[in-house]
C-alpha positions as CSV (number, residue, x, y, z in Angstrom):
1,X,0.0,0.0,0.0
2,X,1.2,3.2,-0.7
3,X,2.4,5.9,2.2
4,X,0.4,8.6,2.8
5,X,2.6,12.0,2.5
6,X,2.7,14.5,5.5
7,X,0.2,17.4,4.9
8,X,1.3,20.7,3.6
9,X,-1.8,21.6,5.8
10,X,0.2,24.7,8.1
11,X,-1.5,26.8,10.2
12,X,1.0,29.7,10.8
13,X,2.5,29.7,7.6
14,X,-0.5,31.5,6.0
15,X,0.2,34.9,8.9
16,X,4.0,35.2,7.1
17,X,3.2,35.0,3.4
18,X,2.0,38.1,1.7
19,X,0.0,40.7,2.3
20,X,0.6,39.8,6.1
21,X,4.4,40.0,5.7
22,X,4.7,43.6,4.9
23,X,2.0,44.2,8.2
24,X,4.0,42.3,10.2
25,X,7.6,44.0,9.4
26,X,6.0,47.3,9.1
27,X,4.4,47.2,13.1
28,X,7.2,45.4,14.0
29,X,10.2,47.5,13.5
30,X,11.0,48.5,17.8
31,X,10.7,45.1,18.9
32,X,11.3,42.5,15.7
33,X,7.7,41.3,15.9
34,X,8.1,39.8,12.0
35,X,11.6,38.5,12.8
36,X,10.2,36.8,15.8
37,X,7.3,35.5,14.0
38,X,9.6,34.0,11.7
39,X,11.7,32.2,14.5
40,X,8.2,31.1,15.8
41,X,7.2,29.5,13.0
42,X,10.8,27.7,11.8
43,X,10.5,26.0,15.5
44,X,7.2,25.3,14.9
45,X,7.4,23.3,11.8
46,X,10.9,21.6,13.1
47,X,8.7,20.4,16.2
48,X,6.3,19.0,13.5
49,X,8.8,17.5,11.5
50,X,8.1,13.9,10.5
51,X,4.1,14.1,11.6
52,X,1.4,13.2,9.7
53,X,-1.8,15.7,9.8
54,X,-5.0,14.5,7.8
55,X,-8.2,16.8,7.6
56,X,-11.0,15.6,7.4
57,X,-12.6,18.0,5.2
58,X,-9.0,17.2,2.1
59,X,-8.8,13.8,2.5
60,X,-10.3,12.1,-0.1
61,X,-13.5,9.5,-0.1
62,X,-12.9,6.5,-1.6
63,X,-15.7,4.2,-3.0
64,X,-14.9,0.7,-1.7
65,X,-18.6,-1.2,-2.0
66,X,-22.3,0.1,-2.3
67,X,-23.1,2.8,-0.4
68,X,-19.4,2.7,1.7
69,X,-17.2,4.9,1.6
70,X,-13.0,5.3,2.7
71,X,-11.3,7.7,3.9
72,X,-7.4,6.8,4.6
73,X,-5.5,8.4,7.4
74,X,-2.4,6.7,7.3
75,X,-0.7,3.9,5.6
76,X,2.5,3.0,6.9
77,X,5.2,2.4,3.7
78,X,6.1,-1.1,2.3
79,X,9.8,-2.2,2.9
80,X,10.8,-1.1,6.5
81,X,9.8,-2.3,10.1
82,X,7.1,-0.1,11.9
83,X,8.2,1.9,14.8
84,X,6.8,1.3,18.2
85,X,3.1,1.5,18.2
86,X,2.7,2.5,14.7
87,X,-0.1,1.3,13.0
88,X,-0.1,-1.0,9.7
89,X,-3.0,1.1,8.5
90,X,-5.7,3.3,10.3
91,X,-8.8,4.7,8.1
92,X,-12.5,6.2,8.8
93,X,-15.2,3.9,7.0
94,X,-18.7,5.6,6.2
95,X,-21.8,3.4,6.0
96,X,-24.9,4.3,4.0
97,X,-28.3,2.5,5.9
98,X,-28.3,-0.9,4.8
99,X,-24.9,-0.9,3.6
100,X,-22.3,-3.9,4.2
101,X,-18.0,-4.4,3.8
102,X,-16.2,-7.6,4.5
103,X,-12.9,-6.9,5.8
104,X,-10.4,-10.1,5.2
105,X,-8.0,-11.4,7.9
106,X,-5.7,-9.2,8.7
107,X,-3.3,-7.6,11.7
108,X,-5.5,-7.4,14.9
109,X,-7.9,-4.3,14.2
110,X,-9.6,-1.5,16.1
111,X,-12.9,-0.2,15.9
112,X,-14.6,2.7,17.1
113,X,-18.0,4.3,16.2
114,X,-17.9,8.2,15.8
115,X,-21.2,8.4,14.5
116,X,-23.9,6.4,14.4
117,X,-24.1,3.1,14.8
118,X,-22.7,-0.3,13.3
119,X,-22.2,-3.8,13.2
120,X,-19.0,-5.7,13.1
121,X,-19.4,-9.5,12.9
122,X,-23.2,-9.2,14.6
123,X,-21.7,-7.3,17.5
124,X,-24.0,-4.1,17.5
125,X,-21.7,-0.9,18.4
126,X,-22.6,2.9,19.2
127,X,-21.8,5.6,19.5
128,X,-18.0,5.9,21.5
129,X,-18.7,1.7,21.6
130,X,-14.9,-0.1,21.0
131,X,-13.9,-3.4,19.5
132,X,-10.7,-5.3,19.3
133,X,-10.4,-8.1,17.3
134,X,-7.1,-10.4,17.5
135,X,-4.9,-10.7,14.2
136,X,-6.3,-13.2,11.6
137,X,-9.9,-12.5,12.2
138,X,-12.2,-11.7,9.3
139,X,-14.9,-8.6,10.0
140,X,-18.0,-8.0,8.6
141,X,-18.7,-4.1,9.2
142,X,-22.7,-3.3,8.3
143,X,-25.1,-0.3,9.3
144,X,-28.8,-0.5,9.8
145,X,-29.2,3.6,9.8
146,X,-25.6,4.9,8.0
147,X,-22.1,5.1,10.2
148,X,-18.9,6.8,10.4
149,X,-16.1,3.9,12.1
150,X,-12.7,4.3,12.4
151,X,-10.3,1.3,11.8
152,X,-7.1,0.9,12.5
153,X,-5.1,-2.1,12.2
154,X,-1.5,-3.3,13.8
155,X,0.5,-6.2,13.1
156,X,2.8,-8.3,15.5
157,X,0.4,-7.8,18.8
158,X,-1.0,-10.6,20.8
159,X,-4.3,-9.5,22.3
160,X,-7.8,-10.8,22.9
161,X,-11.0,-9.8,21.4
162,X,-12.1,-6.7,24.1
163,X,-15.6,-5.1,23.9
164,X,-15.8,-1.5,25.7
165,X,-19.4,-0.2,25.7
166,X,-19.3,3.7,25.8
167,X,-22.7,4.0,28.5
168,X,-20.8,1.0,31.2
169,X,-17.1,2.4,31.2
170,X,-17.0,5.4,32.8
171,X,-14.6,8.7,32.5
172,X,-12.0,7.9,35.4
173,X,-10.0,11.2,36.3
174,X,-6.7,11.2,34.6
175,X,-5.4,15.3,35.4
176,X,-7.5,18.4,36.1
177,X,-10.4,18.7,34.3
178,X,-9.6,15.5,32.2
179,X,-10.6,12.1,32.2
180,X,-9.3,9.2,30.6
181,X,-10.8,5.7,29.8
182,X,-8.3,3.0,28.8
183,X,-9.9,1.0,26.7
184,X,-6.9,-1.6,26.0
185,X,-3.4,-1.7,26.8
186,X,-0.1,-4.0,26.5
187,X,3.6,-3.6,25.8
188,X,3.7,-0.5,27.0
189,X,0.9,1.0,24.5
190,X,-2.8,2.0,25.0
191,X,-5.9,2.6,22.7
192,X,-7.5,5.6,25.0
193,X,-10.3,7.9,25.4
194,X,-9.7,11.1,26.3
195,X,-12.4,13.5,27.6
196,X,-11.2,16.8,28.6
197,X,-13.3,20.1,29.6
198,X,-12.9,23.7,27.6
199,X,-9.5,25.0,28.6
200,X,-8.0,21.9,30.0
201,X,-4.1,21.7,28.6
202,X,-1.0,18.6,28.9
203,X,2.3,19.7,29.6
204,X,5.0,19.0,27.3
205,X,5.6,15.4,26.7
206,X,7.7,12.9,24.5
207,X,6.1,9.9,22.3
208,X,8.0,6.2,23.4
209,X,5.3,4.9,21.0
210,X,3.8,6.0,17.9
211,X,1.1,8.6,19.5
212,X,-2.1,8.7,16.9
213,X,-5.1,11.3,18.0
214,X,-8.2,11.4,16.2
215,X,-10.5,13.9,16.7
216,X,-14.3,12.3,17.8
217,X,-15.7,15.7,19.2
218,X,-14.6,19.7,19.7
219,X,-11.2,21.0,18.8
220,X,-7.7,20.5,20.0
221,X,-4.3,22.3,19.9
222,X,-1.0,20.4,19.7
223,X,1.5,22.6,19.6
224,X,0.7,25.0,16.6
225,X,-1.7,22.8,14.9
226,X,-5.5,23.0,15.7
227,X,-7.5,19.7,15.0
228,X,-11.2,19.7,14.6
229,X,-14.0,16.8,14.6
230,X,-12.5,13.8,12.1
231,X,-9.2,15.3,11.7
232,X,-6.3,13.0,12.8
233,X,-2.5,13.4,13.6
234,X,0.0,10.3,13.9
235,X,3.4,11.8,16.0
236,X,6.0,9.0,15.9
237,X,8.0,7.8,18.3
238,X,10.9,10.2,19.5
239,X,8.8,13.1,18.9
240,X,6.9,15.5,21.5
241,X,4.3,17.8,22.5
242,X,5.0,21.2,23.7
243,X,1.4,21.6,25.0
244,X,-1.8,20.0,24.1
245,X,-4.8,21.8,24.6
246,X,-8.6,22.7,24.2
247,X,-10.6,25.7,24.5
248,X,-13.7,24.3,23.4
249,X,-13.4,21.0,25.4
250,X,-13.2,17.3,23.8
251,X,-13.4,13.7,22.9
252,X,-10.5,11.9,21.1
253,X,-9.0,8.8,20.5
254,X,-5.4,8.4,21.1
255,X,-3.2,5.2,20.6
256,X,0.4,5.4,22.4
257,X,2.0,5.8,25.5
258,X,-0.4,4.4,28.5
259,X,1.9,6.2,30.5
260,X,2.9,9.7,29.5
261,X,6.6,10.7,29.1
262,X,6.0,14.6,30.9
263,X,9.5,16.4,29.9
């Protein structure tokens, strides 16, 4: 399968091009503001060097079967060994009412409903609802009334199937005005749900593991980058977070660390 590039998608770089340039140099001549603005962005984009970003609203919908829908976040490139905790492959599948998609045997595979409500292998899921399924099982993924499920799949893990119903798991405090519901974990790694209130923020931190966040409700800054509903960023292993925070509050999935590495 073919890698999915890093996004050109930059949300400073827009403030430095023209006619904001010439603003910024021309208000900025006691104190350097364009020169700093500058600096700002260079360490911004070196922070976010090697990331993957994918909107929701650019990434492209694939037709895969009748009345289904694809849309591919990331797709880790042929010929090298993953990194720790990255994903084989992790993608959003939309369901029309009444539609239906086998999925073949394949790494052990992740699902989670962000809208709606589906079916995988007669196991009815809802909204926030989780499944893992171990390596080598074939799914069936069908939707009486149209859903939005995101997939992802990993390779060289030993787990069991695990079922996590959103209304019986419970939002166990994790930090101030954030709660965290593990929803599997081994090795080190974690699939997690995150739900944090309007203006709740995480310190710097480093990545041990591949750290994926996908964005099931609200808006989030990491670092320089705001994500909104659908969007998703993959941060690999070695990398870090200057801050992470939310000024509208939040839901997202997040796959890495189950501990994190606070610098």
């Amino acid at each position: 399968m073919p890698h999915i590039p890093e996004s050109a998608d930059d949300d400073l770089s827009p403030l430095l091009s023209e006619p904001f340039a010439r603003a910024w140099e021309a208000s900025a001549a006691p104190h350097q503001l364009g020169e700093r603005l500058g600096a700002r962005l260079s360490r911004s984009l070196n922070a976010e060097h090697g990331m993957v970003t994918m909107r929701r609203r650019t990434t492209f919908a694939e037709p895969v079967a009748d009345g289904v829908l694809q849309r591919w976040l990331y797709r880790a490139p042929a010929g090298r060994a993953l990194r720790p905790g990255e994903p084989r492959a992790a993608c959003v599948i939309e369901l029309q009412a009444g539609a239906r998609l086998p999925l073949p045997a394949g790494g052990a595979r992740e699902f989670l409903v962000m809208r709606g409500a589906a079916d995988v292998n007669a196991d009815l899921l809802g909204l926030r609802d989780f499944l893992l399924l171990p390596a080598g099982t074939a799914a069936v993924l069908t939707s009486r009334d149209g859903a939005h499920v995101f997939v992802r799949e990993a390779e060289g893990q030993a787990v069991e199937r695990t079922l996590v119903r959103d209304a019986e798991a419970g939002w166990p405090e994790f930090a101030p005005g954030i709660r965290r519901r593990v929803l599997w974990a081994g090795q080190g790694q974690a699939a997690l749900l995150y739900r944090a209130d309007a203006g709740a923020s995480v310190p710097h931190h480093s990545h041990g593991h591949d750290e994926e966040c996908l964005m099931v409700q609200g808006e989030l800054f990491l670092d320089d980058v705001l994500l909104q509903a659908g969007d998703y960023q993959l941060a690999p292993a070695g990398t870090g977070h200057r801050l992470t925070q939310t000024d509208t509050g939040v839901v997202l999935y997040a796959h890495g660390d189950v501990d994190l590495q606070f610098c």
